[in-house]
N, C-alpha and C positions, 0 to 999 in steps of 0.2 A: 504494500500500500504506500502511496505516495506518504511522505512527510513533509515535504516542502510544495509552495505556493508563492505567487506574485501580490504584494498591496498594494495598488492604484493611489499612491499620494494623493492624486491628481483628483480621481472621480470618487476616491475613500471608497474602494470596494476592493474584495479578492477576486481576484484571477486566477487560471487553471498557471502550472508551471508550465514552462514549454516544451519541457522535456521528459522523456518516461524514465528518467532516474533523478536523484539527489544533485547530481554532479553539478557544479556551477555551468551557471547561462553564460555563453562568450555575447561580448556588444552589450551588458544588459543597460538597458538608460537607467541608471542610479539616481539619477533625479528626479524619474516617474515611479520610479520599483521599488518595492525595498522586500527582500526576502525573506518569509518568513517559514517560520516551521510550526504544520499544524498539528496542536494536541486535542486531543480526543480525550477528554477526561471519563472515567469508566460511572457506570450507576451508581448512584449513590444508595444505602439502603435505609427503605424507607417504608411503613405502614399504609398500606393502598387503602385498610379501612378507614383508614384518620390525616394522608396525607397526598400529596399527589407530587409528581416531577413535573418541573418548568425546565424546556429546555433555552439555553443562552448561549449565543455564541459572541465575539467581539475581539477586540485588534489588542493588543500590548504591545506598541510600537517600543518601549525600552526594553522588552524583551525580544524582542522579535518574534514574537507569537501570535498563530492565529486561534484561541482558543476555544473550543466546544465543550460544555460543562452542563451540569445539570443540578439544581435547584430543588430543595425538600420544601413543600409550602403545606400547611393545613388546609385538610377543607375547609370549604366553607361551610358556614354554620347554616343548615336548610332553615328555610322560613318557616313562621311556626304552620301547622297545617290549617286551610281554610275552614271553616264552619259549615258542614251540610249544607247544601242549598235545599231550595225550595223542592219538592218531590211528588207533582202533580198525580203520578202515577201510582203512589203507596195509599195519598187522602181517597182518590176515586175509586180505587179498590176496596178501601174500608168503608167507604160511603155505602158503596151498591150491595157489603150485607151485613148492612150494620140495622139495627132498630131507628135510627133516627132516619134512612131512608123510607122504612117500610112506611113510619109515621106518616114522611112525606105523601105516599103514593097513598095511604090510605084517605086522606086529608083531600088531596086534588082530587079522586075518584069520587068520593062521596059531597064534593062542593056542589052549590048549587050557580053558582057566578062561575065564569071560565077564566078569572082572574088566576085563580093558584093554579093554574094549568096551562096559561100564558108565562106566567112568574118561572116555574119549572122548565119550561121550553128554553126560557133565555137563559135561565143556570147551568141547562144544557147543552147548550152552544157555547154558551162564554167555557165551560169545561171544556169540553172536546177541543177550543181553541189552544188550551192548555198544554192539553194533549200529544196536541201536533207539533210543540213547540212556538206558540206563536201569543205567548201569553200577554194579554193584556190585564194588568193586575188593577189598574180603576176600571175598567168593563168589569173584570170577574166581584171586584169589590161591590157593584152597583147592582149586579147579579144576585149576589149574597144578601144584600139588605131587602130588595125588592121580593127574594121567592121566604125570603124570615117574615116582611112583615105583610106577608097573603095567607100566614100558617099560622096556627096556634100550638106550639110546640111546649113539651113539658120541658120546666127547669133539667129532669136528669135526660131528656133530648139535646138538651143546651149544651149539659156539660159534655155530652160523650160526643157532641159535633167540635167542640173547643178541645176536646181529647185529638182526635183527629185532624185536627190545623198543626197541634203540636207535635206528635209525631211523627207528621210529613214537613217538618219546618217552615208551615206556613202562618203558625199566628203568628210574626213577626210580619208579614205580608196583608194578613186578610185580619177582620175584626168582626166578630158578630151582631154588633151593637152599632148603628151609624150615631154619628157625633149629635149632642143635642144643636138645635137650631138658636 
């Protein structure tokens, strides 16, 4: 393997040698060249679970070296992990067999106005909008108020629906109660 190389004063880069051995270049311009000999510094040893190698190379013109070395650096420290997002797909599946659905269905079937059967329709859609990924969270919120207040839902209807916002991390999103006026 080669040990010697050309430095470019000039353009501050290394060049290949000119020649396939050590031996001195004849003619060489010593005012654009300056010869060096490249080290190859070996692995350092290091913990891959807790560290990693930076490679480095660069010039020591007082030595005449071109050197290649390598560097022990800590990982970095991972960010802490994000929070659950929102999981349209865990709430709809607890919805559709849960007792507070059943209430629902029971409630719009036996109305005599097509109000909570209208209200239902649009919590239905604004859902399935969910679904598809294309959530709009003031529709679905407008959704939620509008098919709650066409219903007459019992307080443990109430909680086991607020059970299910939680779980699918959306009481953070959705609110059962719209804001007083």
């Amino acid at each position: 393997m080669m040990t010697k190389a050309l430095w470019d004063l000039i353009d501050e880069k290394l060049v290949p040698y000119p020649r396939h051995d050590d031996e001195p270049v004849v003619g060489l311009d010593t005012e654009r060249y300056a010869v060096v000999t490249v080290v190859r510094k070996p692995l350092p040893v290091y913990d891959p679970a807790v560290e990693f190698l930076v490679p480095s190379q660069g010039i020591d013109l007082d030595a005449l070296e071109y050197v290649y070395e390598w560097f022990v650096e800590p990982l970095p420290v991972p960010p802490p992990p994000l929070p659950p997002g929102p999981n349209y797909y865990s709430f709809y599946a607890a919805l559709l067999i849960s007792s507070v659905y059943q209430a629902v269905l029971t409630e719009v079937l036996s109305a005599v106005s097509p109000a909570p059967a209208g209200a239902l329709a649009v919590f239905v859609s604004a859902m399935q909008d969910c679904l598809a990924l294309r959530a709009n969270p003031d529709a679905m919120q407008q959704a939620i108020w509008l098919l709650l207040a066409q219903l007459n839902l019992s307080e443990e209807n109430l909680e086991e629906l607020q059970q299910m916002l939680e779980d699918a991390n959306l009481a953070s999103v959705y609110v059962l109660t719209p804001p007083a006026p």
